[in-house]
VOTIMI-633018 format. One record per residue (C-alpha): x, y, z. Coordinates in Angstrom, 3 decimals, padded with zeros to 6 digits. Layout:
BEGIN
[site [X; Y; Z]]
...
***
This chain:
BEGIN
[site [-223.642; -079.601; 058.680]]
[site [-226.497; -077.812; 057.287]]
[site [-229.347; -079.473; 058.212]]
[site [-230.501; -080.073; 061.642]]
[site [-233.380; -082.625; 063.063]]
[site [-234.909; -081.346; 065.104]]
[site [-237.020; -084.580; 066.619]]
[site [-240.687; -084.999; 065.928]]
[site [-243.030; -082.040; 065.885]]
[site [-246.408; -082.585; 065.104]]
[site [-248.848; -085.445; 063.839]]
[site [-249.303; -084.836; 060.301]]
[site [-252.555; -086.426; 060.084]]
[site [-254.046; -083.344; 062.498]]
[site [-252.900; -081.001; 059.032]]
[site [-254.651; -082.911; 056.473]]
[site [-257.340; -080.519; 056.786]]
[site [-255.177; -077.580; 056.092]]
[site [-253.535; -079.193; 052.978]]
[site [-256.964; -079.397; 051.642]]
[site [-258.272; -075.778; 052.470]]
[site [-254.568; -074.606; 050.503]]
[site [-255.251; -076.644; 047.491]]
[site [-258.431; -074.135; 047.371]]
[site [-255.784; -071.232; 046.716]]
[site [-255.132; -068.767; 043.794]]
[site [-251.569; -069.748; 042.259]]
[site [-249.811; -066.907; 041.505]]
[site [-246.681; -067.788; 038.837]]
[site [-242.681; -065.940; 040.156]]
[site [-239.945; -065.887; 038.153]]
[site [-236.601; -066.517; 040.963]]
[site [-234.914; -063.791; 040.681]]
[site [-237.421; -062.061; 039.212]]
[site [-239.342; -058.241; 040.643]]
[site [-240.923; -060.161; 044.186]]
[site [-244.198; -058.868; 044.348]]
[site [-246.561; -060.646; 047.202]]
[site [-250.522; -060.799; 046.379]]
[site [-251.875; -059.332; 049.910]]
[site [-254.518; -061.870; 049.942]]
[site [-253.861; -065.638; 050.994]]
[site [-252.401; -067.473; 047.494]]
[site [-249.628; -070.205; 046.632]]
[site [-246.498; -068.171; 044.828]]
[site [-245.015; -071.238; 042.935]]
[site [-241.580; -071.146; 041.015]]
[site [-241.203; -073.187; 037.868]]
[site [-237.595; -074.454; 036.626]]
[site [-236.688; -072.919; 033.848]]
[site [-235.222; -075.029; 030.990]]
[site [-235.885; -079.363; 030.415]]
[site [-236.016; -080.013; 033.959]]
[site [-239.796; -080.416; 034.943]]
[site [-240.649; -079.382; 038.671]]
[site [-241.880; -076.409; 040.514]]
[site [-242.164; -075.054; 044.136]]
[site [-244.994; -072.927; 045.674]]
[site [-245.081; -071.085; 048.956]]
[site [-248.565; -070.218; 050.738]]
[site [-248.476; -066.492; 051.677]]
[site [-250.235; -064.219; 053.714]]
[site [-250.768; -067.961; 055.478]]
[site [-252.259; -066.350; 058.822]]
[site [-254.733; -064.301; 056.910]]
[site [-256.907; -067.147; 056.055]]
[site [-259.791; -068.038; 058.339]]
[site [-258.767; -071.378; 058.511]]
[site [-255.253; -071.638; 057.587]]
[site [-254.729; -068.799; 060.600]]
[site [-255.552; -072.234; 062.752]]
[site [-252.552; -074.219; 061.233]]
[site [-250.484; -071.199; 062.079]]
[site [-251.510; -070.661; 065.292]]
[site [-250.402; -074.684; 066.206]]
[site [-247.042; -074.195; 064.358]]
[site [-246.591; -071.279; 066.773]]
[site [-247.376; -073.397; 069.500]]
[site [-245.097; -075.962; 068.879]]
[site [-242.281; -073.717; 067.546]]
[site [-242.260; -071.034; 070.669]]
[site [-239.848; -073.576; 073.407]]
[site [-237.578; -073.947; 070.245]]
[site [-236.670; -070.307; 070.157]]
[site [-234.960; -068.153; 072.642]]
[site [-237.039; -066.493; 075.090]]
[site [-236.681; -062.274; 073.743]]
[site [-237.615; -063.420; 070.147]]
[site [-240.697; -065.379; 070.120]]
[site [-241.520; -067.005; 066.412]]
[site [-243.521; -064.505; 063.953]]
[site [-247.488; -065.066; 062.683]]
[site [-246.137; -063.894; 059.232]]
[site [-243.540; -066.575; 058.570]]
[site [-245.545; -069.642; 058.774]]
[site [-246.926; -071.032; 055.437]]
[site [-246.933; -074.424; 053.372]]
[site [-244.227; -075.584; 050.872]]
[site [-245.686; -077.246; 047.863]]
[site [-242.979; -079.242; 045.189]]
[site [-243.668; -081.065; 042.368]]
[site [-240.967; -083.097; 040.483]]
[site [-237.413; -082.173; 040.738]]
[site [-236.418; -078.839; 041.669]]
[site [-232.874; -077.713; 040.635]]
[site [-230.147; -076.233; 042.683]]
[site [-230.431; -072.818; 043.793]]
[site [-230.205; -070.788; 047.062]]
[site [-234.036; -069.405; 048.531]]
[site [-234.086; -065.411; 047.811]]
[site [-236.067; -062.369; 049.592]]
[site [-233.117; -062.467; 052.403]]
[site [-234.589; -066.306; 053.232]]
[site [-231.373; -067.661; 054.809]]
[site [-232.534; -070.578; 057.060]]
[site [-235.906; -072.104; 057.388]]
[site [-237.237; -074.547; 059.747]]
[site [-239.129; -077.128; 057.528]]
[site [-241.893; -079.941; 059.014]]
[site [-242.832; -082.930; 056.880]]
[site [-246.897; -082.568; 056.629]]
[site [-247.365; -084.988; 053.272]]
[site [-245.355; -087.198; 051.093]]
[site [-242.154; -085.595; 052.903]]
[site [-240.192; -089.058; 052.536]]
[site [-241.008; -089.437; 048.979]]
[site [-238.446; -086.778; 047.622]]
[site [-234.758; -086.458; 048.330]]
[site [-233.540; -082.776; 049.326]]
[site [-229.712; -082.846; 048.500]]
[site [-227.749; -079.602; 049.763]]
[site [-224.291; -078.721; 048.268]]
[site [-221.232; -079.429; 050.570]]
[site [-219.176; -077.107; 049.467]]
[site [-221.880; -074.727; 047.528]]
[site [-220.655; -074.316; 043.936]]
[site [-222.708; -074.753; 041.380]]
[site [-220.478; -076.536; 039.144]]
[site [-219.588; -079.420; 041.847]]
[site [-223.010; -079.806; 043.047]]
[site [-224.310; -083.179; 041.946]]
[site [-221.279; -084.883; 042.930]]
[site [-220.303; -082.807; 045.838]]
[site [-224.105; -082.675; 048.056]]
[site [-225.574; -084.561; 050.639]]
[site [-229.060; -086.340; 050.737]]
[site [-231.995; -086.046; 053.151]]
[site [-235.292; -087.330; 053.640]]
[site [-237.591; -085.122; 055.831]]
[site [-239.783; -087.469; 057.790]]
[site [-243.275; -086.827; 058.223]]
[site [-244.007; -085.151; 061.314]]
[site [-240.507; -083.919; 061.970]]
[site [-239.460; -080.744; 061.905]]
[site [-235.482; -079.472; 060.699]]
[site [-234.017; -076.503; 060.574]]
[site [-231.770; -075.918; 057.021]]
[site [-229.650; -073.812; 055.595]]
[site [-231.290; -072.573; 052.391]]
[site [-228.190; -070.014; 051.692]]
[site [-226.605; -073.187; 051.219]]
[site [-227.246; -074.409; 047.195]]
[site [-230.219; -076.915; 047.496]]
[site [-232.572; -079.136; 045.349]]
[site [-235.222; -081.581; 045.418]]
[site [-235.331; -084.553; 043.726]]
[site [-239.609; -085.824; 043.984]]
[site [-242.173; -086.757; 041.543]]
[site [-244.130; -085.277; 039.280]]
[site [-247.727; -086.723; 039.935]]
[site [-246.829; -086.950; 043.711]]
[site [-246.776; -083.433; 045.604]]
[site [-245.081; -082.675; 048.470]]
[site [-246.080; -080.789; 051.389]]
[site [-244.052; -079.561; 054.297]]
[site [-245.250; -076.393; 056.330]]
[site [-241.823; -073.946; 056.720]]
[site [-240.939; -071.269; 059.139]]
[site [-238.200; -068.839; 057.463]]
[site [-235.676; -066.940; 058.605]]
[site [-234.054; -063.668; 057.836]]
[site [-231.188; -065.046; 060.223]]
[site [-227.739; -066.726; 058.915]]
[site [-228.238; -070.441; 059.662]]
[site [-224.557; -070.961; 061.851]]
[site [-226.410; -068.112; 064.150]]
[site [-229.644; -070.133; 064.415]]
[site [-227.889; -073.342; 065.081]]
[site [-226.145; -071.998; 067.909]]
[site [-229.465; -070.610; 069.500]]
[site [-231.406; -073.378; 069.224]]
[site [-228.699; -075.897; 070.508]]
[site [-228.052; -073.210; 073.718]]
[site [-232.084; -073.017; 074.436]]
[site [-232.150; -076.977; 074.283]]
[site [-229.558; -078.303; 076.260]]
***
């Protein structure tokens, strides 16, 4: 398994607001794989496919920095803190929004971004994320596994796992994300201990 629901999180309707103020945003074009340079100022960092396949992703960064983005991060804090064990409390820094746009093809997240815990804010159920089951390239569209992220709830996945989206062009998606630097098998077993 390498996704995990984790039950309903928030009311997305209370984050409207914040989807607005982040459409206000600089975007600021990465190449995966690519030098990762950050902007220190609040921006979207958005990764295009390369090649026919039309579809890109953006991540907000320096999310707390904003005057009024800071507020969405301080309520994903909130809500994330009984989730995680008790001597490592969630991090200001690792809160932002996830932007997609069409179809975006298989890959594994980089910058040591090994699980993430992902909320459905906007459009979440309108886009498929399908993560490999036995993560090889070659076998991933007939070998994956489909998932629609519900508004409101939150999941915890394994982005070291190969993963893709398949969404809309004209319809973008927004989900607000928590990542990791930790392996997602590690994270699974905290979260189920602190829970039971």
């Amino acid at each position: 398994m390498n996704i995990i629901n984790l039950g309903k999180l928030i009311d997305p309707a209370e984050f409207q607001v914040y989807i607005t103020e982040a459409e206000k945003l600089e975007n600021v074009v990465h190449k995966y794989g690519g030098e990762f340079v950050v902007p220190d100022y609040p921006c979207w960092m958005e990764y295009k496919n390369e090649g026919d396949v039309l579809g890109s992703i953006s991540f907000t960064r320096h999310t707390n920095k904003h005057p009024i983005l800071s507020e969405m991060v301080k309520k994903v804090l909130d809500i994330l803190t009984p989730i995680f064990p008790d001597n490592s409390p969630p991090m200001i820094e690792r809160v932002h929004f996830i932007r997609t746009l069409g179809n975006i093809v298989p890959h594994r997240d980089e910058a040591g971004r090994y699980a993430c815990i992902n909320i459905g804010v906007k459009n979440s159920s309108k886009s498929i994320t399908k993560i490999s089951n036995d993560n090889i390239y070659e076998n991933f569209d007939n070998n994956n596994t489909p998932y629609v992220i519900k508004e409101g709830f939150g999941y915890l996945l394994n982005t070291n796992q190969i993963h893709a989206v398949e969404g809309q062009l004209d319809v973008p998606r927004y989900l607000i994300t928590y990542g990791f630097g930790t392996k997602f098998e590690v994270l699974q077993k905290i979260i189920k201990a602190k829970n039971e």
